[in-house]
N, C-alpha and C positions, 0 to 999 in steps of 0.2 A: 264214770268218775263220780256223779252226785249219791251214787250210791254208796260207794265206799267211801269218801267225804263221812257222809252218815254213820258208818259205821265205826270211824275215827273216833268222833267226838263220843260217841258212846261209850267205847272201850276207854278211851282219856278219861271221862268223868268219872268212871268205878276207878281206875288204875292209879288217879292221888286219893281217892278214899280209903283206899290200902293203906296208904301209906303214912296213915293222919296222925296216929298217935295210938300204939297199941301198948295194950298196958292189963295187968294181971298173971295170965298164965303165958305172957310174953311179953318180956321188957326188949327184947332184941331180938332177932332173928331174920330167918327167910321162907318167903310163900310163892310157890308157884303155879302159876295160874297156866289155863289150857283152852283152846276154843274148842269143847269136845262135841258140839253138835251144829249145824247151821242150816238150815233149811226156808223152799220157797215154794210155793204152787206153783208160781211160773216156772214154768221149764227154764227160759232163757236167765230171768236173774237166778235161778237153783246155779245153775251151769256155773256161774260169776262165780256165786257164793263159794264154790268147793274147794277156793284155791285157799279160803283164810281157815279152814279145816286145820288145826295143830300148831296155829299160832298162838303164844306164849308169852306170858307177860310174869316177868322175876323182881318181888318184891327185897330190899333189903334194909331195915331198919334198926336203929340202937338209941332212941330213946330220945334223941334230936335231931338225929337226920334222917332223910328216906329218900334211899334212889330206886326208883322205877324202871326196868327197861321190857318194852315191848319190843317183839319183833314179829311183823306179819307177811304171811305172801311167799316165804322161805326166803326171806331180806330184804324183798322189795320197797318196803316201809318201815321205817326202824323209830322208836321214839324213845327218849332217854330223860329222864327227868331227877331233879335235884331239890328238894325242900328242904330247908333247913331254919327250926324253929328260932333256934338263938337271935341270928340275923333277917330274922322274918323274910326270906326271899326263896322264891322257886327259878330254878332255872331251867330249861328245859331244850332239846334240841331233838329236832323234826326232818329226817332224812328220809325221800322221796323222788324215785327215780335220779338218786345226782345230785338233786337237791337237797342241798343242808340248810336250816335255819332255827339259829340260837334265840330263843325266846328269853328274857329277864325280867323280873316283875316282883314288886314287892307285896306278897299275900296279901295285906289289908286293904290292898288299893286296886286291886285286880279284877273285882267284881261293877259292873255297870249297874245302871238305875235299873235300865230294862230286864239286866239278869237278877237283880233282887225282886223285883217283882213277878216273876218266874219263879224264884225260889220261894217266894211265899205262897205263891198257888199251886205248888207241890204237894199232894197229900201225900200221907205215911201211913199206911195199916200196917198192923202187925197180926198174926192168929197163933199165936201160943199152942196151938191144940193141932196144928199141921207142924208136926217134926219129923226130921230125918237125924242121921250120924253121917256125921264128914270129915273120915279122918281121923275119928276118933270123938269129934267134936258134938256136943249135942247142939243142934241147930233150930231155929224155928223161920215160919216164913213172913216175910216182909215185902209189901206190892207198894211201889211208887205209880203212880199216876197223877198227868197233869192236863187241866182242861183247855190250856194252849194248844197241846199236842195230841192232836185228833187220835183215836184211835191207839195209844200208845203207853204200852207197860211194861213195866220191870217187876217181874217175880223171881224174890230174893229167897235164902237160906241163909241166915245168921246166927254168930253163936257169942253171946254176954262172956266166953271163959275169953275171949281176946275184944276187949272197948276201942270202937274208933271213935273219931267224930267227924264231920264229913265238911268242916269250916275249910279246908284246904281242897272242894271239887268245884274245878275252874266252872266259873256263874253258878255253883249252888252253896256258896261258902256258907249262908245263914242257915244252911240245913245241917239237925244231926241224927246220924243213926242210932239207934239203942244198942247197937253191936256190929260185931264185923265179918263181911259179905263173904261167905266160905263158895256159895255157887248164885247165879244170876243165872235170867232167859229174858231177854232182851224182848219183845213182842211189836209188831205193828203190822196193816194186810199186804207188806209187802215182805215178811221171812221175818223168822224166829231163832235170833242165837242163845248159843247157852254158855257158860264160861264156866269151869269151873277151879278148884284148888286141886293141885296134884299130890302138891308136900309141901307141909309144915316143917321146920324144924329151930331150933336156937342158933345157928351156926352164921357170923356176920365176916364176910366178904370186905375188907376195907379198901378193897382197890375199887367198888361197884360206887366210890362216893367222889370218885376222881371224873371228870367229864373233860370230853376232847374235843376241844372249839375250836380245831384247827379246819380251816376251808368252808367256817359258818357264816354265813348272810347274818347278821346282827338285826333285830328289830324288838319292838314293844307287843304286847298282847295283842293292841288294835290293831297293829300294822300285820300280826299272822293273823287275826281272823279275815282281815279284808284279803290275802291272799289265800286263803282255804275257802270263802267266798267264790271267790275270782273262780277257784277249782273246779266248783258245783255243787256245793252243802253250805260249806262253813261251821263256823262254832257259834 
């Protein structure tokens, strides 16, 4: 469980950077994301790993709002998320074995001391000169690493034709990227994911900005991370 914990909070913090604010060669649309690789040395945690193989995470955005839904495990884990800039509020809802719980929080207020200082000891490189195409998109790569977190990187592909900014990744909100994450490789010595985008397109879903709180546990930020805690990781 404190594995997959871990690997929650990771997919969560890429999955509202999606969703932050794109803008240029997309004022609206939809991105779908893919776990196309997951890998461990250990035999026993490999084993774990292969069930979140093809889990999926569908962005949909128009310019003020953005609903996020992940779905891991072939449903086992479902997360559903709500930003919306106007009202400055994220909502979010976290289904897990049965368990539902509605998360509410207002963006500006949702970040702790200790996570700003975490987000300031984030570094950011970029290398212009390591490019791929994704999608059509030209991309270059961007590596987060932080000396909190022993051993532990994010090697990105990003592309300036669609602008995020990453003020809306739960405890990294003072951080912003120079563009928007087309593929990621999650890294640490315990397995290496990779994520990437399946399809782009203009086409905006208005039912994907409706959420269903029916049979949800209502609580605050702190009150879910002390219960993702309680799990075996936390946020």
């Amino acid at each position: 469980m404190k594995l997959f914990s871990k690997i929650f909070v990771i997919m969560s913090l890429f999955l509202i950077s999606y969703a932050s604010s794109a803008q240029k060669s997309l004022d609206k649309g939809s991105i779908k994301m893919e776990v196309t690789d997951i890998k461990s040395d250990d035999p026993n945690v490999s084993m774990g790993l292969e069930m979140m193989k093809g889990s999926q995470t569908n962005i949909v955005f128009d310019g003020t709002r953005y609903a996020v839904n992940m779905d891991m495990m072939g449903g086992m884990v479902t997360i559903k998320m709500l930003v919306e800039k106007d009202s400055n509020q994220m909502d979010m809802i976290f289904e897990m074995m049965g368990n539902k719980m509605w998360v509410q929080s207002d963006l500006d207020k949702s970040q702790t001391e200790k996570e700003k200082a975490i987000a300031a000891a984030t570094k950011i490189e970029v290398d212009k000169n390591d490019t791929k195409e994704i999608l059509g998109y030209k991309c270059y790569k961007m590596i987060l690493t932080n000396p909190e977190m022993d051993n532990f990187k994010v090697e990105s592909y990003i592309t300036e034709d669609i602008k995020i900014k990453a003020s809306f990744i739960q405890g990294l909100q003072s951080l912003e990227f120079p563009g928007f994450t087309l593929e990621y490789s999650v890294k640490n010595p315990m397995m290496t994911m990779t994520i990437a985008a399946k399809e782009v397109t203009d086409k905006v879903d208005d039912k994907q900005f409706i959420l269903d709180t029916k049979g949800c546990k209502k609580m605050t930020m702190e009150e879910f991370q002390k219960t993702m805690g309680a799990m075996g990781g936390g946020f």
